[in-house]
DRENSE-667371 format. One record per residue (C-alpha): x, y, z. Coordinates in pm, whole numbers, plus 50000, padded with zeros to 5 digits. Last residue first. Example, Ala and Ser with C-alpha at 12.3 -4.5 7.8 and 13.67 -1.06 7.14 Angstrom:
513674989450714512304955050780
//
This chain:
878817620944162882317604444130883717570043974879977563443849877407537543946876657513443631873907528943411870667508843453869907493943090866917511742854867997496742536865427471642575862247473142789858887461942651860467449042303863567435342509861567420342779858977401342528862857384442306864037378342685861147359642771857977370942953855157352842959852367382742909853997415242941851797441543061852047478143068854477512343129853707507043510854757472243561853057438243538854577408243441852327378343367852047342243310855687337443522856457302143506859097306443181860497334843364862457313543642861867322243948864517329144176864697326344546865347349044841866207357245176868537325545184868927315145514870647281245538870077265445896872697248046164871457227946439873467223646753870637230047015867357221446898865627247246682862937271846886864977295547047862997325747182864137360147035860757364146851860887329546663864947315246695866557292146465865767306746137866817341946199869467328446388871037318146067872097351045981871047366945639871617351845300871487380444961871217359944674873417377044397871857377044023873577362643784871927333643731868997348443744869107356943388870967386843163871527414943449871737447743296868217444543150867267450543559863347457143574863037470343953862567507743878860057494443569857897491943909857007454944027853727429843991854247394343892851617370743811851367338543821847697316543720846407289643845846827255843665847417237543951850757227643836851207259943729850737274544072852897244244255855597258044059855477295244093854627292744496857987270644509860107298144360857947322144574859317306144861862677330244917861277366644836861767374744495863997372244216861977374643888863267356443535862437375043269865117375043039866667411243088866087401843491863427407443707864517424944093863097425144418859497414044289855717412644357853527385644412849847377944301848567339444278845787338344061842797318344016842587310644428839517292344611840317258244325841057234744667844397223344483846167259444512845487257144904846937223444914850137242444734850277271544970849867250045288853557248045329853747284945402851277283845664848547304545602846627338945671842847347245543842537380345492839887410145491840057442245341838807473545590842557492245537843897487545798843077448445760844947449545486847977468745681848097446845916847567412145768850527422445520852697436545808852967410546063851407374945873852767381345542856317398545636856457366745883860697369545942861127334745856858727331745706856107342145512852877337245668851477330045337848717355245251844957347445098842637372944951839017360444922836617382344646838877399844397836977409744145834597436944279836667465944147837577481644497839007443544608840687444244281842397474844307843577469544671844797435544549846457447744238848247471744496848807448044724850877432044437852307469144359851687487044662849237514244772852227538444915856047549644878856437510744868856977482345087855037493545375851977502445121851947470344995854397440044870854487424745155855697382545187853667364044956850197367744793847187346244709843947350544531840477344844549837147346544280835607370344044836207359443688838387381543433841287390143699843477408243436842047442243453843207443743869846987437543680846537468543466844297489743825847047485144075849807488943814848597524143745847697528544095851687517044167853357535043936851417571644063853207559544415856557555244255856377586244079855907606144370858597587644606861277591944271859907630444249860407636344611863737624044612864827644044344863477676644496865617661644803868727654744563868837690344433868297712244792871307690044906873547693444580873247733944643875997750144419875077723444131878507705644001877087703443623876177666743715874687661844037871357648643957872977620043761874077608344127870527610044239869447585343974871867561543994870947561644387867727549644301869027525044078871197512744287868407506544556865837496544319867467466744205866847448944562869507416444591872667435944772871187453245062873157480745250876037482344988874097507244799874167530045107877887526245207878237535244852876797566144865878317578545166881957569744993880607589444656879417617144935882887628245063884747627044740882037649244548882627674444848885677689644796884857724244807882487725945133884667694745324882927683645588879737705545608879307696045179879787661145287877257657345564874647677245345875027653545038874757623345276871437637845408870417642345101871377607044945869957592345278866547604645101867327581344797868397555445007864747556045171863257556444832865257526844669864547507645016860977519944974860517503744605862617469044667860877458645002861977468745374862467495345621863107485945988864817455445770868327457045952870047464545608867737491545550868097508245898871937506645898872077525845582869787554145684872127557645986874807562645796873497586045555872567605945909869917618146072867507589146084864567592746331863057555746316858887560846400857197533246604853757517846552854357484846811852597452946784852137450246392854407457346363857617459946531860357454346264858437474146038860187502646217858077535146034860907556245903861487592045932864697608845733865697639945903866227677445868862887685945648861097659145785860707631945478858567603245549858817568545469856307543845594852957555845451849347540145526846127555245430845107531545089842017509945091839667542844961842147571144848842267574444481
//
C-alpha cells in the first residue's frame, strides 16, 4: 500500500542515524546527521524526532551506534560501555513506553556475548522499524472497519508518518479511511503548545492529497456539538494494564467533551506502547517541559512579563472514556483491566537489565 503514504523521518545511513528535524516543519525540510548515541539522545529529548513509535525506533538505531562506540573504547569490555549509552538513551524521554521497550529489545539481542553486537542491533533495528510500519496498515485498516457511517473526524497532536516508522497509527486510521470512502472531513486541533497538529499533521496530510480543516484547541468541544465528527481518533504514548491511555496533554479534555457529545473515542497505538507493567495512570510519570514553551510562540514572547505557566506534555485518560483501543493484534472495545488482560496479559515489558 502506497497511495496517502510517501513520508519517512528516520533513516538509517550505514554510519549515521538521519533524522528529519520536525522542529522546522513545515517551513524548513532539514535532515539531523546523528553520529553518536549521544547525539541520538539529545535529538529525542529536544523533539527533532517525536511520538512514542519513532522515539522507540530512533533509540533503537542509537543502540548501534552506542554498540560501535563501546566496542572502539574498550573491545573486551564492552557490555560496561554501552549499558551507560543505553541508559542515557532511555533517560531521553520519560512518558513514551516505546523507548524502553525498544531498547529492551536490543539488549535481549546481546545475550550469548555475539562477536559483532553492532552488525546484531542494526538487523534488530530494522526489524523493530519493519514491524512497526506493517503494525500500522494493519491498525490503519481495524480502526478504518470501525467507522460504519461516512462522516468527519478529529485528531490531536501527530500521530502519522512523522511519528512512526511510516503511515501512522491514528493518521493511519485516517489514511485508511480517507482510501476506504469513510472518512469524509478530517479535523486537527492545533495542538499546542508546540502545534504538532497545525506544523506537522497539516503537512504531512496535505502531502499526501488529504485535506484538513485546522482548529483551536478550545474549539474541540463546540466542534463535537455541531454533529461534523462521529469519532474522535488519537493515538497514544503509553496505555496502561487497566486501560487508561497517556497521551498528549488535551486529549484528557478531548475524551470528555467526546462522550458528552456522544461521539465516539478511539485510541490507536502499537502493542509496543501497551505497558501491563504499569497498573493505571496513576503511576505513570508526566513528563513537564520548560515553561517558556508556553510563554513564548516562535521565540517571540507572548505572556506578560512575570507570569509563570505549568507545562505538562501530557494528560491521562482514564480507560472508562476510551470506546476503543486499537493495536495491531485487534480491537478492544472499552477497555478495562479484566479486556487488557485477555488481549494482553502475561506479556509484561521486562525491566532493563544490570548489563546487555
Amino acid at each position: 500500500m502506497t497511495d496517502f503514504d510517501t513520508i519517512r523521518p528516520v533513516h538509517w545511513a550505514d554510519d549515521h542515524l538521519a533524522l528529519l528535524d520536525q522542529r522546522l516543519l513545515p517551513g524548513e525540510t532539514r535532515w539531523l546527521r546523528c553520529d553518536s548515541a549521544d547525539a541520538v539522545a539529545d535529538a529525542i529529548r529536544a523533539m527533532v524526532v517525536r511520538g512514542a513509535p519513532a522515539i522507540g525506533i530512533a533509540a533503537a538505531f542509537g543502540a548501534v551506534l552506542a554498540a560501535r562506540e563501546a566496542v572502539a573504547a574498550a573491545p573486551t569490555d564492552w557490555r560496561g560501555h554501552l549499558r551507560v549509552a543505553l541508559e542515557r538513551l532511555e533517560g531521553a524521554r520519560p512518558t513514551a513506553v516505546n523507548l524502553r521497550w525498544a531498547l529492551q529489545r536490543q539488549s535481549a539481542r546481546l545475550e550469548g556475548d555475539p562477536p559483532d553486537p553492532a552488525s546484531v542491533l542494526l538487523a534488530e533495528a530494522e526489524a523493530i522499524a519493519t514491524e512497526d510500519l506493517a503494525a500500522n496498515r494493519r491498525m490503519g485498516e481495524l480502526g478504518a472497519a470501525l467507522i460504519t457511517k461516512p462522516g468527519g473526524v478529529l485528531t490531536h497532536c501527530n500521530t502519522g508518518s512523522l511519528a512512526t516508522a511510516g503511515y501512522g497509527t491514528a493518521l493511519g486510521v485516517i489514511r485508511s479511511g480517507w482510501a476506504a470512502g469513510c472518512i469524509t472531513r478530517v479535523f486537527a486541533d492545533e495542538t499546542r503548545p508546540w502545534l504538532q497538529g497545525a506544523r506537522l499533521t497539516a503537512w504531512e496530510l496535505l502531502q499526501d492529497g488529504i485535506p484538513v480543516e485546522l482548529l483551536a484547541d478550545g474549539a474541540a468541544p463546540a466542534l463535537l456539538r455541531t454533529g461534523a465528527v462521529s469519532w474522535v481518533i488519537v493515538g497514544a504514548d503509553r496505555v496502561t494494564a487497566n486501560g487508561d491511555v497517556a497521551n498528549k496533554i488535551g486529549t484528557y479534555a478531548l475524551a470528555i467533551a467526546a462522550r458528552h457529545h456522544d461521539v465516539g473515542f478511539m485510541v490507536v497505538a502499537p502493542r509496543s506502547t501497551v505497558d501491563m507493567a504499569t497498573p493505571d495512570g496513576d503511576a505513570i510519570t508526566i513528563e513537564t517541559r520548560d515553561a517558556d514553551e508556553l510563554l513564548s510562540l516562535g521565540g517571540q514572547r507572548v505572556a506578560a512579563p512575570g507570569a509563570g505557566a505549568w507545562n505538562p506534555v501530557f494528560d491521562v485518560t482514564p480507560a472508562a472514556l476510551v470506546d476503543a483501543l486499537v493495536t495491531e493484534q485487534g480491537v478492544v472495545h472499552s477497555p478495562d483491566a479484566g479486556r487488557m488482560a485477555t488481549a494482553f496479559g502475561g506479556d509484561a515489558p521486562r525491566a532493563m537489565p544490570d548489563a546487555p
